[in-house]
C-alpha positions as CSV (number, residue, x, y, z in Angstrom):
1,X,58.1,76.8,187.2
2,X,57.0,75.5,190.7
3,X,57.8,76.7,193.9
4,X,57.0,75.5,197.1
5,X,55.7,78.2,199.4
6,X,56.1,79.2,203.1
7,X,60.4,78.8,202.6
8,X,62.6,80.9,204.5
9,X,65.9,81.9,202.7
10,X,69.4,81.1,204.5
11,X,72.7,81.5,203.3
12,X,75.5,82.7,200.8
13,X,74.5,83.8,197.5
14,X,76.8,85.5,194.3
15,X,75.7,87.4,191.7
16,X,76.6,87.5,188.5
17,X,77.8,90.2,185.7
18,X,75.4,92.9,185.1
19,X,73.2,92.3,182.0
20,X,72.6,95.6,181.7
21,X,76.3,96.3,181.4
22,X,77.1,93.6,179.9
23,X,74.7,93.7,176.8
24,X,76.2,97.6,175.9
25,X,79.7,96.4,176.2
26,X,79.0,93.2,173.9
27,X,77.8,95.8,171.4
28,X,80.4,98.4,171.7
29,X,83.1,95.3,171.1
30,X,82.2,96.3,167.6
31,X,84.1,99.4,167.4
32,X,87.4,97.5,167.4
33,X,88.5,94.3,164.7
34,X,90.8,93.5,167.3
35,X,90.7,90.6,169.8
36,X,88.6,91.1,172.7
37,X,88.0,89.1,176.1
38,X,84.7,89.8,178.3
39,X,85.5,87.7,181.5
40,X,82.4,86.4,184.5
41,X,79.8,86.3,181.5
42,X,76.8,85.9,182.9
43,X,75.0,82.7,181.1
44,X,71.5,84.4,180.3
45,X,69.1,84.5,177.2
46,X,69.9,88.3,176.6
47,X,73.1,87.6,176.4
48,X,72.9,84.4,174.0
49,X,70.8,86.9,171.7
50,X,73.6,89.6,171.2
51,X,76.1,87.3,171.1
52,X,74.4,85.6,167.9
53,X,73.4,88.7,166.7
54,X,77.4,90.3,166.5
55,X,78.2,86.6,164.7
56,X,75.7,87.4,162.3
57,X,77.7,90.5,161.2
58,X,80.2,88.7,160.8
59,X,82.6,88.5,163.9
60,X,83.7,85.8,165.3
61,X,82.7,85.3,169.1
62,X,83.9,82.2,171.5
63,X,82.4,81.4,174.9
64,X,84.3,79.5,176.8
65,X,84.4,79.2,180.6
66,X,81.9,82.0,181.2
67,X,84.2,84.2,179.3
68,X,83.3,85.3,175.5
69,X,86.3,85.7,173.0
70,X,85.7,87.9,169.7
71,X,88.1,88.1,166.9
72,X,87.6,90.4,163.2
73,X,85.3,92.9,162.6
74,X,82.0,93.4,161.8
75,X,81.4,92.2,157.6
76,X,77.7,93.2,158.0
77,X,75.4,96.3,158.4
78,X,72.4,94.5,159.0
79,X,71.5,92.9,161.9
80,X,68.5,89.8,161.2
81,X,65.5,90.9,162.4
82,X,64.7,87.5,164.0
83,X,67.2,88.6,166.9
84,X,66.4,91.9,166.8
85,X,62.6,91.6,167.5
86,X,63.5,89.9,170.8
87,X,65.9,92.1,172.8
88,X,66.0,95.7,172.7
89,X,69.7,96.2,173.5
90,X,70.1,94.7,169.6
91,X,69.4,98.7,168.8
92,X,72.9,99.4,171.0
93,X,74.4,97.5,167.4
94,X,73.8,100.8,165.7
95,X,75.6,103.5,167.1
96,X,79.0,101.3,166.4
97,X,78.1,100.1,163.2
98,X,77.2,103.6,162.2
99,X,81.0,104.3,163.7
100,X,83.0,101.5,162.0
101,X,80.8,100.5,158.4
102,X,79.1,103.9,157.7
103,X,75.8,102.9,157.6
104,X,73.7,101.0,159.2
105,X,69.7,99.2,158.8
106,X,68.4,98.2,162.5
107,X,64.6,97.0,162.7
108,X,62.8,98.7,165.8
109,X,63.6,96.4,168.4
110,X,61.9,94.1,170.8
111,X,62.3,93.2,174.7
112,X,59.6,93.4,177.8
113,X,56.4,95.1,177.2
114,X,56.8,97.8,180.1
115,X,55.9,100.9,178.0
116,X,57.0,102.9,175.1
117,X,60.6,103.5,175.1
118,X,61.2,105.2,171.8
119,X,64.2,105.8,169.8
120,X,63.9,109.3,169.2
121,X,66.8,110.5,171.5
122,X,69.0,107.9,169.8
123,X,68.0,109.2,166.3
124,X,68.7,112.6,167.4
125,X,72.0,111.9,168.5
126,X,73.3,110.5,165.6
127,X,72.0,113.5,163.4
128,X,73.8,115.6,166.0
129,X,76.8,113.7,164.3
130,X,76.1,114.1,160.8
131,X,74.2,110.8,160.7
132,X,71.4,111.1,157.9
133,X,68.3,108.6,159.5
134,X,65.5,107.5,157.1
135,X,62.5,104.9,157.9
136,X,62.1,102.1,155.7
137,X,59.3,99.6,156.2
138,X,59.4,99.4,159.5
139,X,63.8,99.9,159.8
140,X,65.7,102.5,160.9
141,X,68.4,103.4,158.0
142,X,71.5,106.0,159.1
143,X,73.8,107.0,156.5
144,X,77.5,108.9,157.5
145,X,80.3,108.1,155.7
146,X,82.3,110.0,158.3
147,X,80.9,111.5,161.6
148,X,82.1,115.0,163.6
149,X,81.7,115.4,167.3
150,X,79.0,117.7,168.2
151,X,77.0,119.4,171.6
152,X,74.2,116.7,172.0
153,X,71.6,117.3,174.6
154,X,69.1,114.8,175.9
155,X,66.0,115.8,177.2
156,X,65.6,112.7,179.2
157,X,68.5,110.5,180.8
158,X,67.9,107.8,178.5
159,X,70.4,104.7,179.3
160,X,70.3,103.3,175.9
161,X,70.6,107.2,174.2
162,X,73.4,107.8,176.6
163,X,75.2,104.4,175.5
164,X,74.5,104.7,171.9
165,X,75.5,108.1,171.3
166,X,78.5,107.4,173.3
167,X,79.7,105.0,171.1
168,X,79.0,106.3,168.0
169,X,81.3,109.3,169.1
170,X,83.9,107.3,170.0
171,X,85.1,107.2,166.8
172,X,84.2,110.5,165.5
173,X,86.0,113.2,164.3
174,X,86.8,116.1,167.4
175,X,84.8,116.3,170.4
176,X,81.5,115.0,171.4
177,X,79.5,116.9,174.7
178,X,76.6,114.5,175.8
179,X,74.6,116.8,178.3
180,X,71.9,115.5,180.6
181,X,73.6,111.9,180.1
182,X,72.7,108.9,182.5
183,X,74.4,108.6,185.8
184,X,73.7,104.8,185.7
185,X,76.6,102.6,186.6
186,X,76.5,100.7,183.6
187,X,77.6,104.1,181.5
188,X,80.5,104.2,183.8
189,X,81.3,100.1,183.1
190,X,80.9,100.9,178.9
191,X,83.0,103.9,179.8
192,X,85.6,102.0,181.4
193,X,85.2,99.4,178.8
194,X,85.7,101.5,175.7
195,X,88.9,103.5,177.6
196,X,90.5,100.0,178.2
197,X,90.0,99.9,174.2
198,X,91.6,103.1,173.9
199,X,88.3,105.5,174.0
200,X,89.1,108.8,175.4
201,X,85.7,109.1,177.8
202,X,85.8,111.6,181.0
203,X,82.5,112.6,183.1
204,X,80.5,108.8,182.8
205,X,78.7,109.1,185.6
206,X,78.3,112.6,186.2
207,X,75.6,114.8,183.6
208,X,77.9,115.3,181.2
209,X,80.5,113.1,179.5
210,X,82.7,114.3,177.0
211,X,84.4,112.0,174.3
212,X,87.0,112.8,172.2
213,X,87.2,110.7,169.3
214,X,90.1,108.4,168.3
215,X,90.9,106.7,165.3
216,X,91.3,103.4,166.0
217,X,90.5,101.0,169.3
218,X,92.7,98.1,170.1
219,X,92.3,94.6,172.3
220,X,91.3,94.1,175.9
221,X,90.5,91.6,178.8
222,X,87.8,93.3,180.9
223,X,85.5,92.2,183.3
224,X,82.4,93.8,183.9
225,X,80.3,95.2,187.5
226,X,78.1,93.1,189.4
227,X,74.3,93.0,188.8
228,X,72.7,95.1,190.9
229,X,69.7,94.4,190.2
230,X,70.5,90.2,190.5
231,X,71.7,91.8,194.2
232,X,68.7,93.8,194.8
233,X,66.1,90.9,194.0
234,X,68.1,88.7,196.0
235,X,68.2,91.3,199.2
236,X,64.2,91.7,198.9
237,X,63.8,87.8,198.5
238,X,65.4,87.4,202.0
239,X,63.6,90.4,203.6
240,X,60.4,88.5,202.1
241,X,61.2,85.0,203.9
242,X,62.2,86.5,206.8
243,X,65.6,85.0,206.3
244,X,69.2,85.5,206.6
245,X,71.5,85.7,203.3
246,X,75.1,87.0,202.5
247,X,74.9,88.7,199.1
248,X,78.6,88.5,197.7
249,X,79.8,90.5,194.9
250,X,78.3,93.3,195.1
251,X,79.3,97.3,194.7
252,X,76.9,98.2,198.1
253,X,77.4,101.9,196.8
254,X,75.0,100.9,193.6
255,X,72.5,99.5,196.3
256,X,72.0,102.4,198.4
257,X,68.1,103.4,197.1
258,X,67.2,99.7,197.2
259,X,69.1,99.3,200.9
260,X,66.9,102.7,202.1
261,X,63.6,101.5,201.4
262,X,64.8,98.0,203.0
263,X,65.2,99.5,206.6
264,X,62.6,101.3,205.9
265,X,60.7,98.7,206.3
266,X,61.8,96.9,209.3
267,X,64.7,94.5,207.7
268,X,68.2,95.1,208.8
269,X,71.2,95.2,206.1
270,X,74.8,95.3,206.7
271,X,77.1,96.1,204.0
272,X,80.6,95.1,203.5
273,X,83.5,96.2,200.8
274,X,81.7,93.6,198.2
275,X,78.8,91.9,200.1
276,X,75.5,92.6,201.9
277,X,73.4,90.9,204.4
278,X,70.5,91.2,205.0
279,X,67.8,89.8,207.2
280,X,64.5,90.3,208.6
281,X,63.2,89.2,212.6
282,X,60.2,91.8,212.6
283,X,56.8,92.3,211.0
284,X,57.1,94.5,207.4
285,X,56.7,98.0,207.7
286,X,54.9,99.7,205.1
287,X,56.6,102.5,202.9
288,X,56.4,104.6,199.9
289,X,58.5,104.1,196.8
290,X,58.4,106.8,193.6
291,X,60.9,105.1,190.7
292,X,63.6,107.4,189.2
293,X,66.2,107.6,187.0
294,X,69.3,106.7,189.1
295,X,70.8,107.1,191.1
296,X,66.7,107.2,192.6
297,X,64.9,103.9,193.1
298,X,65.3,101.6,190.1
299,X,62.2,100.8,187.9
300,X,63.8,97.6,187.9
301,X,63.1,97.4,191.3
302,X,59.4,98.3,191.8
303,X,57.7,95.1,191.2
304,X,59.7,92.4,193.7
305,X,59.2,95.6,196.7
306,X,55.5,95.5,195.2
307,X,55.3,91.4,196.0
308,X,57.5,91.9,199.5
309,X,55.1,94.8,200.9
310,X,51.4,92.9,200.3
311,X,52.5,91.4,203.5
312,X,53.4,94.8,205.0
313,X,51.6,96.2,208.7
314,X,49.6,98.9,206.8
315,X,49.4,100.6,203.5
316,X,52.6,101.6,201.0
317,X,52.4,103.2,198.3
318,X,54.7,102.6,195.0
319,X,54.7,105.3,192.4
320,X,56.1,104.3,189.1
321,X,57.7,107.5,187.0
322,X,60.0,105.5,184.7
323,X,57.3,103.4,182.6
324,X,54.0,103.6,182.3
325,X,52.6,99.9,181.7
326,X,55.3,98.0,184.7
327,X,52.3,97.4,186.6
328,X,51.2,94.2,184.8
329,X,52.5,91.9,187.7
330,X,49.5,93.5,189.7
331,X,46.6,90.9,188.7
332,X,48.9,88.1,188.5
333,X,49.9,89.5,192.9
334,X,45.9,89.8,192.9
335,X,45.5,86.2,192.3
336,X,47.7,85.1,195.3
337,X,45.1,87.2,197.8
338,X,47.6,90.6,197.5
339,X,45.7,93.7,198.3
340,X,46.5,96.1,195.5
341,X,44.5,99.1,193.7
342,X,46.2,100.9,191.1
343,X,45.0,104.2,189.5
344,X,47.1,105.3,186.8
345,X,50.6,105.4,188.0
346,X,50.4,104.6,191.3
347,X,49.7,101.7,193.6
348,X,48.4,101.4,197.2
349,X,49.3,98.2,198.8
350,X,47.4,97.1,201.9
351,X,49.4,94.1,203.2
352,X,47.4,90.8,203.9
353,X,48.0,88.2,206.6
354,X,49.1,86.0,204.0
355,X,49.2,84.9,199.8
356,X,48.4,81.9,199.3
357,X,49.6,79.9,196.1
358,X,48.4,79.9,192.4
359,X,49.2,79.9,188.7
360,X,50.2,82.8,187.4
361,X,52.0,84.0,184.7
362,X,54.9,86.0,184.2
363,X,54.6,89.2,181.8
364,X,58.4,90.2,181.9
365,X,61.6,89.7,183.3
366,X,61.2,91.9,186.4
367,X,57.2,90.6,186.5
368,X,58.7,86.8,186.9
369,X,60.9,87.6,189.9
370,X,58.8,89.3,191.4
371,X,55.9,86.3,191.7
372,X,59.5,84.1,192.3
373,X,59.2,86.1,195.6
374,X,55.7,85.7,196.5
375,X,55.6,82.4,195.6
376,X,58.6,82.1,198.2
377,X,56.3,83.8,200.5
378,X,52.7,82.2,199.8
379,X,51.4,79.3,201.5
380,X,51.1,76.3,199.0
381,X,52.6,76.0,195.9
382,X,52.7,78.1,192.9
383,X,53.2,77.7,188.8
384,X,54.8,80.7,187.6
385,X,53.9,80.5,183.3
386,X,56.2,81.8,180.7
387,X,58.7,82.0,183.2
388,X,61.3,82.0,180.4
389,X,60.8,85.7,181.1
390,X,63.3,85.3,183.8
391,X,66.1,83.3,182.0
392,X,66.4,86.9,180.1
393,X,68.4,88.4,183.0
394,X,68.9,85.9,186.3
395,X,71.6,83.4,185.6
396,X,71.0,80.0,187.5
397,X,68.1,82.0,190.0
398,X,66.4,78.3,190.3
399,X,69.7,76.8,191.4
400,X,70.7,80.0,194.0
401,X,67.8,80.4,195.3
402,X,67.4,76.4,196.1
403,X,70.9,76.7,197.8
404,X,69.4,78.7,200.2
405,X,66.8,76.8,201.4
406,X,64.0,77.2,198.3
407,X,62.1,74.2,196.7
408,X,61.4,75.2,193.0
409,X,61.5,72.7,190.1
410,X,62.2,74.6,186.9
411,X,59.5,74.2,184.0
């Protein structure tokens, strides 16, 4: 990928479905043999991945106008491991296979390399359930021909825990308690998705949901929530150029931690029923950042404020309590003239007159956008490397962002 530097970004921008609601509710289509219609798909690599990996077991899945049809139920119990290494949503497969088949084999999965993000609280849920789980050369195995609800407490907020175990219960006999659940909005979407199925789900959101199981789930047209992430990226990107950009579809509630730190630091964001704008007409001020579990600042977040404050008036500092590796993008910043020392988990940023461009290469998804917005920034051009990266979770970014005003020619 090649961007031209020095651009300022001007305009209307949308953003797409949520790939990290979307990849959950893909999965939990599973649960039900029924016909099922996911609407506003969002054409990314992630998605392409799970999609293949549910035909694989044996459903049958249409796209078709950005909308993704399935029909029949799952045949198989074993996702191939040649999807499964690449994405680690693949492991959200298991809680409704263990539901619907009885048993399920799942190798470990695969995705970014931003830290360890083990299974463990998944594996413990489905015991909770009367799941029996074995490791086979390098699988996972869970065995229940039938499972009971149960009291299952997580002692972190785990997304993917919180989303597997929720399924799994779904279909389980009696009632399930998950305590110290995820408040992310994407438990409320697969929530809302699995109750439009015929899931009885209350408390997504809140600490605790409780799911009563059903017998059966039925058909459903659903669409999911915006990407708010997509929206956050986009609302740094034009605090970065000093633009002016109208962010539509967008739940400005999901934003608000992102929006904070924003006027924080000098840019000015006004938010509408389903859009944002936001624009910047004075120098950067520098502030602090700590990630959290939501609804705190997102991890997903960290790196594109990290490329947006090297040009900061004075020092910020970003402390990352999520993952413990997400600071890769640092030496790739480093190589555009970024100030930047790191000592363990934190990072001071002492903001520069200017980056200038370079190759560099992109170490994950969240890594690529972020040198997508100091390349945007940098004077001269840069060549972002494995930038694939980034077709994991931003549909059509080259082609937005060039609307607005951007010059980058895709590799």
């Amino acid at each position: 990928m090649l961007i031209a530097g020095k651009a300022r970004l001007v305009g209307e921008i949308e953003v797409s479905s949520s790939k990290n609601a979307i990849l959950p509710i893909l999965a939990s289509s599973l649960l039900s043999d029924e016909n099922k219609t996911i609407l506003n798909v969002p054409d990314i690599r992630d998605v392409t991945v799970i999609t293949e990996l549910i035909r694989h077991l044996g459903v049958k899945a249409d796209y078709k106008d950005g909308s993704l049809h399935f029909s029949g139920g799952a045949t198989g119990q074993t996702p191939p491991y040649e999807l499964v290494r690449l994405i680690r949503a693949s492991f959200l497969v298991m809680g409704p296979l263990l539901a619907t088949k009885g048993a399920v084999r799942v190798s470990l999965p695969g995705g970014c390399a931003i830290g360890t993000r083990p299974i463990d609280l998944h594996l413990k849920g489905f015991e909770a359930l009367g799941a029996r789980i074995s490791l086979t050369r390098g699988d996972v195995v869970a065995k229940a021909p039938r499972l009971y609800g149960n009291h299952v407490y997580l002692d972190f907020p785990s997304v993917g825990a919180t989303e597997n175990i929720m399924m799994a219960a779904t279909l389980a006999e009696g009632t399930t308690y998950i305590e110290n659940a995820a408040l992310e909005p994407e438990i409320v979407d697969l929530a809302n998705f699995m109750n439009s199925m015929g899931a009885r789900i209350t408390g997504a959101g809140s600490n605790v949901i409780k799911i009563e199981g059903v017998k059966k789930l039925h058909s459903t047209v659903y669409t999911p929530i915006p990407d708010r992430i997509e929206a956050g990226t986009y609302m740094v990107a034009a605090a970065a150029t000093a633009g002016d950009v109208l962010i539509k579809n967008v739940i400005p509630e999901h934003l608000k931690a992102v929006t904070a730190k924003l006027l924080e630091s000098n840019a000015v964001v006004e938010e509408q029923d389903d859009h944002i704008r936001v624009y910047r007409q004075q120098d950067i001020k520098p502030v602090y950042i700590k990630t959290l579990p939501y609804p705190g600042f997102p991890t997903d977040m960290q790196a594109q404020f990290m490329a947006y404050l090297s040009l900061g008036r004075g020092s910020s500092v970003i402390t990352e309590s999520v993952f413990e590796n997400r600071f890769m993008h640092v030496a790739e910043l480093l190589r555009m003239g970024a100030k930047i020392k790191t000592e363990g988990r934190t990072a001071v940023i002492k903001g520069c007159r200017e980056l200038t461009g370079a190759r560099v290469r992109a170490t994950d998804l969240r890594a690529g956008a972020a040198l997508m917005i100091a390349g945007l920034m940098a004077r001269g051009p840069t060549i972002i490397m494995n930038s694939e990266h980034i077709d994991r979770g931003y549909e059509n970014i080259v082609a937005k962002l060039n609307g607005l005003g951007a010059n980058i020619q895709p590799s």
